[in-house]
FISENU-726367 format. One record per residue (C-alpha): x, y, z; chain. Coordinates in steps of 0.001 Angstrom, whole numbers, always signed. Last residue first. Example, Ala and Ser with C-alpha at 12.3 -4.5 7.8 and 13.67 -1.06 7.14 Angstrom:
! residues 2
<node><x>+13670</x><y>-1060</y><z>+7140</z><chaine>A</chaine></node>
<node><x>+12300</x><y>-4500</y><z>+7800</z><chaine>A</chaine></node>
This chain:
! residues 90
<node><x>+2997</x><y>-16242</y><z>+3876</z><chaine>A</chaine></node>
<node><x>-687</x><y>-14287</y><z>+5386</z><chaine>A</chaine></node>
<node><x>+1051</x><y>-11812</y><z>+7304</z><chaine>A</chaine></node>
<node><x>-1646</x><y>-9682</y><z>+8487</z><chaine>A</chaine></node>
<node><x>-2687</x><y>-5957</y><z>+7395</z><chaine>A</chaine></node>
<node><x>-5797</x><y>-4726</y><z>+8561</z><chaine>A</chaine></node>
<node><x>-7759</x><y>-1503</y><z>+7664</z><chaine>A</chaine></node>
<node><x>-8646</x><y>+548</y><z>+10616</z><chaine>A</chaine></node>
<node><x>-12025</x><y>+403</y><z>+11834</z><chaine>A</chaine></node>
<node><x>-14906</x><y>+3397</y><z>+11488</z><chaine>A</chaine></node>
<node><x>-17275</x><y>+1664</y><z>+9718</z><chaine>A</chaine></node>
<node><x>-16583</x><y>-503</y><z>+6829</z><chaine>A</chaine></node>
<node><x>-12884</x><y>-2613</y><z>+6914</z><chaine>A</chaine></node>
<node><x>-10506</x><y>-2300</y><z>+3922</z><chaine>A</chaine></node>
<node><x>-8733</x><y>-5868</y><z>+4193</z><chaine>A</chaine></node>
<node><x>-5300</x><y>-6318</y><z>+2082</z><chaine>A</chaine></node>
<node><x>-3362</x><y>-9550</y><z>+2683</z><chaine>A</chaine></node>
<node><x>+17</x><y>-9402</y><z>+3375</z><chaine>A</chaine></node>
<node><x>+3143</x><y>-11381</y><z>+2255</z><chaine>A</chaine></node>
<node><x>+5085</x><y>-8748</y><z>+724</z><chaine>A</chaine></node>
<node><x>+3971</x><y>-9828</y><z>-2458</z><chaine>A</chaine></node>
<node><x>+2</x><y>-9370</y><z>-1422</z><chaine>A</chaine></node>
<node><x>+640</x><y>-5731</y><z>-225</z><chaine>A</chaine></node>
<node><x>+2796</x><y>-4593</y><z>-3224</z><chaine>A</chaine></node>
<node><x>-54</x><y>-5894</y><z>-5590</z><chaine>A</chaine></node>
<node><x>-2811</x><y>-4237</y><z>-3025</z><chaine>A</chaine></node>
<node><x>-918</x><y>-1301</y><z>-3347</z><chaine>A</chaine></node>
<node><x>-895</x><y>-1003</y><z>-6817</z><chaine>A</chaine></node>
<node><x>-4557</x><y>-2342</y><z>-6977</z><chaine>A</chaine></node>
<node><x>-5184</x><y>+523</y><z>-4873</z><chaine>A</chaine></node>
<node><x>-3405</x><y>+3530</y><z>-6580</z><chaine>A</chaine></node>
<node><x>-660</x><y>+5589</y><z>-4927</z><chaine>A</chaine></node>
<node><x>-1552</x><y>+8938</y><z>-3112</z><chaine>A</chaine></node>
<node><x>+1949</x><y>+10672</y><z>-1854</z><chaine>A</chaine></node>
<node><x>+4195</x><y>+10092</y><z>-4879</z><chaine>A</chaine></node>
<node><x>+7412</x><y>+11436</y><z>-5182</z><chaine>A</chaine></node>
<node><x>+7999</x><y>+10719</y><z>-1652</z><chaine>A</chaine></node>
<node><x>+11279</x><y>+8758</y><z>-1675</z><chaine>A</chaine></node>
<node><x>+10076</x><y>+5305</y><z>-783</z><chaine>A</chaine></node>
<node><x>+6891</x><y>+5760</y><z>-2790</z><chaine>A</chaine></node>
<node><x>+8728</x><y>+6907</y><z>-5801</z><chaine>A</chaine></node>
<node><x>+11544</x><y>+4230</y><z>-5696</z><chaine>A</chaine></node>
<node><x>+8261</x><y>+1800</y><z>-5133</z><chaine>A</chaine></node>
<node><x>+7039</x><y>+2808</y><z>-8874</z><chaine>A</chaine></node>
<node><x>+10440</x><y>+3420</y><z>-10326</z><chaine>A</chaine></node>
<node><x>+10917</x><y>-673</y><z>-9349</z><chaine>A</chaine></node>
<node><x>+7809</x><y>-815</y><z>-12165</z><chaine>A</chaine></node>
<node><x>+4858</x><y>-3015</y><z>-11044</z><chaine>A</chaine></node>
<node><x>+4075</x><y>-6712</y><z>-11835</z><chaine>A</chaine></node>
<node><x>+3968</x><y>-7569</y><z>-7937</z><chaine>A</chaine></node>
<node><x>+6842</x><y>-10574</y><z>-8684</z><chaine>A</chaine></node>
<node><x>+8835</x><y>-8044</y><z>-10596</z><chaine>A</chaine></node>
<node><x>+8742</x><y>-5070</y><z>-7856</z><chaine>A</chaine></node>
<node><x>+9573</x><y>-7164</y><z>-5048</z><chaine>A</chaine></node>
<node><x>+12689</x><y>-8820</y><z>-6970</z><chaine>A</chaine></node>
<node><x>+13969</x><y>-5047</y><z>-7432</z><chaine>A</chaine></node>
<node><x>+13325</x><y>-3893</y><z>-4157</z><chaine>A</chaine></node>
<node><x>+14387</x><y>-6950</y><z>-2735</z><chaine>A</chaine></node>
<node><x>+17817</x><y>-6316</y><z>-4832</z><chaine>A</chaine></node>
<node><x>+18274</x><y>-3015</y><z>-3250</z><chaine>A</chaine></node>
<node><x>+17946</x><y>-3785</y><z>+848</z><chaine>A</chaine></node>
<node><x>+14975</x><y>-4256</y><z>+2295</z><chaine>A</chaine></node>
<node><x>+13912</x><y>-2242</y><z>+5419</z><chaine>A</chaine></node>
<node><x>+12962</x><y>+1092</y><z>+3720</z><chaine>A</chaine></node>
<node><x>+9981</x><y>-1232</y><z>+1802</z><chaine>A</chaine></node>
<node><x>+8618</x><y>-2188</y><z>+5804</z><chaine>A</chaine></node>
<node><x>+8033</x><y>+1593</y><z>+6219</z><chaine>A</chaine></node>
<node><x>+6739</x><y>+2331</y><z>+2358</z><chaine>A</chaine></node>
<node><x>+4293</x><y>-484</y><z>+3365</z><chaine>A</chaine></node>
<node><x>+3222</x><y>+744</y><z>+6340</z><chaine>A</chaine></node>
<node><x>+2653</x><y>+4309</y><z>+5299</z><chaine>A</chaine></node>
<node><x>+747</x><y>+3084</y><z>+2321</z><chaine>A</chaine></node>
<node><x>-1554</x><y>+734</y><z>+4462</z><chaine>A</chaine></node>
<node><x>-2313</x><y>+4220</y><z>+6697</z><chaine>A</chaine></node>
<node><x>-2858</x><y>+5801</y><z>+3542</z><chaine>A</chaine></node>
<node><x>-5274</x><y>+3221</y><z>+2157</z><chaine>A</chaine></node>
<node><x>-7416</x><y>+3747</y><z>+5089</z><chaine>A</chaine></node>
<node><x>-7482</x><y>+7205</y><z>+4906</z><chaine>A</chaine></node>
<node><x>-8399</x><y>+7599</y><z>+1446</z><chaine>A</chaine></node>
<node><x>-11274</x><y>+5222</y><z>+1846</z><chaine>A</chaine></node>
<node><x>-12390</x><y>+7320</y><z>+4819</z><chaine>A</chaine></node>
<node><x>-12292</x><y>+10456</y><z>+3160</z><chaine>A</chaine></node>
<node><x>-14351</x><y>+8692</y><z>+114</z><chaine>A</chaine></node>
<node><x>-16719</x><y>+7656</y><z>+3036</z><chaine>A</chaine></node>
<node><x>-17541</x><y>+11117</y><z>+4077</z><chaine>A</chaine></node>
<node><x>-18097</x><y>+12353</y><z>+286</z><chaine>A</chaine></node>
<node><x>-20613</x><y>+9880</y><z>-88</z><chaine>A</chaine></node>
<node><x>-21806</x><y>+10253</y><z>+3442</z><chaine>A</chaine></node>
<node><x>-22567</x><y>+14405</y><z>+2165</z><chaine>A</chaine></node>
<node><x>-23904</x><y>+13521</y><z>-1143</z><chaine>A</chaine></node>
Protein backbone atom coordinates (compact mmCIF):
# COMPACT_ATOMS: atom_id res chain seq x y z
CA UNK A 1 0.00 0.00 0.00
CA UNK A 2 2.83 2.13 0.98
CA UNK A 3 4.57 2.42 -3.06
CA UNK A 4 0.98 2.77 -4.07
CA UNK A 5 0.50 5.69 -2.11
CA UNK A 6 4.27 6.80 -2.99
CA UNK A 7 3.64 6.79 -6.64
CA UNK A 8 0.21 8.64 -6.44
CA UNK A 9 2.53 11.56 -4.77
CA UNK A 10 4.63 11.28 -7.62
CA UNK A 11 1.86 11.37 -10.22
CA UNK A 12 0.58 14.47 -8.52
CA UNK A 13 3.84 16.00 -8.68
CA UNK A 14 4.53 15.51 -12.04
CA UNK A 15 1.37 16.88 -13.31
CA UNK A 16 1.88 19.93 -11.12
CA UNK A 17 5.09 20.84 -12.40
CA UNK A 18 3.31 20.52 -16.20
CA UNK A 19 0.45 22.69 -14.61
CA UNK A 20 2.81 25.35 -13.45
CA UNK A 21 4.26 25.51 -16.92
CA UNK A 22 1.36 25.71 -18.67
CA UNK A 23 -0.49 28.34 -16.52
CA UNK A 24 3.13 30.26 -17.05
CA UNK A 25 3.20 30.10 -20.89
CA UNK A 26 -1.08 30.74 -20.69
CA UNK A 27 -0.12 34.41 -18.80
CA UNK A 28 1.87 35.11 -22.03
CA UNK A 29 -1.06 35.14 -24.57
CA UNK A 30 -3.07 37.78 -24.86
CA UNK A 31 -7.23 37.38 -24.65
CA UNK A 32 -8.18 36.05 -27.95
CA UNK A 33 -5.42 33.07 -27.65
CA UNK A 34 -7.08 32.27 -24.63
CA UNK A 35 -10.20 32.02 -26.26
CA UNK A 36 -8.94 30.24 -29.63
CA UNK A 37 -6.76 27.92 -27.18
CA UNK A 38 -9.65 26.89 -25.30
CA UNK A 39 -11.88 25.90 -28.53
CA UNK A 40 -9.27 23.95 -30.38
CA UNK A 41 -8.48 21.85 -26.81
CA UNK A 42 -12.41 21.29 -26.44
CA UNK A 43 -12.35 22.83 -22.91
CA UNK A 44 -14.31 25.82 -21.48
CA UNK A 45 -12.17 29.42 -21.62
CA UNK A 46 -13.65 29.45 -17.66
CA UNK A 47 -11.53 26.38 -17.42
CA UNK A 48 -7.97 28.16 -18.21
CA UNK A 49 -9.48 31.62 -16.55
CA UNK A 50 -9.48 29.34 -13.40
CA UNK A 51 -6.04 28.00 -13.81
CA UNK A 52 -4.61 31.41 -14.65
CA UNK A 53 -6.22 32.97 -11.63
CA UNK A 54 -5.89 30.15 -9.07
CA UNK A 55 -9.33 28.97 -8.66
CA UNK A 56 -8.24 25.71 -9.30
CA UNK A 57 -4.98 24.27 -7.95
CA UNK A 58 -5.30 20.34 -9.09
CA UNK A 59 -6.71 20.25 -12.74
CA UNK A 60 -7.50 16.92 -14.39
CA UNK A 61 -5.06 15.04 -16.77
CA UNK A 62 -6.78 14.72 -19.93
CA UNK A 63 -7.50 18.51 -19.33
CA UNK A 64 -4.08 19.16 -19.21
CA UNK A 65 -2.98 16.90 -21.66
CA UNK A 66 -5.72 18.75 -24.11
CA UNK A 67 -4.14 22.20 -23.13
CA UNK A 68 -0.66 20.56 -23.47
CA UNK A 69 -1.15 19.07 -27.03
CA UNK A 70 -2.81 22.60 -28.37
CA UNK A 71 -0.09 24.52 -27.17
CA UNK A 72 2.15 22.52 -29.18
CA UNK A 73 3.51 20.08 -26.50
CA UNK A 74 3.48 16.66 -26.06
CA UNK A 75 2.76 15.21 -22.61
CA UNK A 76 5.36 12.42 -21.25
CA UNK A 77 4.88 11.27 -17.46
CA UNK A 78 8.27 9.54 -16.95
CA UNK A 79 8.54 6.32 -14.17
CA UNK A 80 11.14 6.63 -11.59
CA UNK A 81 12.17 9.57 -10.17
CA UNK A 82 12.43 11.91 -13.61
CA UNK A 83 10.61 14.93 -14.27
CA UNK A 84 7.89 14.82 -16.79
CA UNK A 85 8.90 16.35 -20.21
CA UNK A 86 7.38 18.90 -22.15
CA UNK A 87 8.82 19.49 -25.86
CA UNK A 88 7.50 21.48 -28.60
CA UNK A 89 6.34 18.99 -30.89
CA UNK A 90 4.49 21.89 -33.69
Amino acid sequence: MAQSAAARNRFQRRRHLIFIQIVDDLHKLNYASHQHLARTAGVSYSTLYAWMFGETLTPRIDTIAKIAWEMGMTLELVKRRTKPKLSQVK
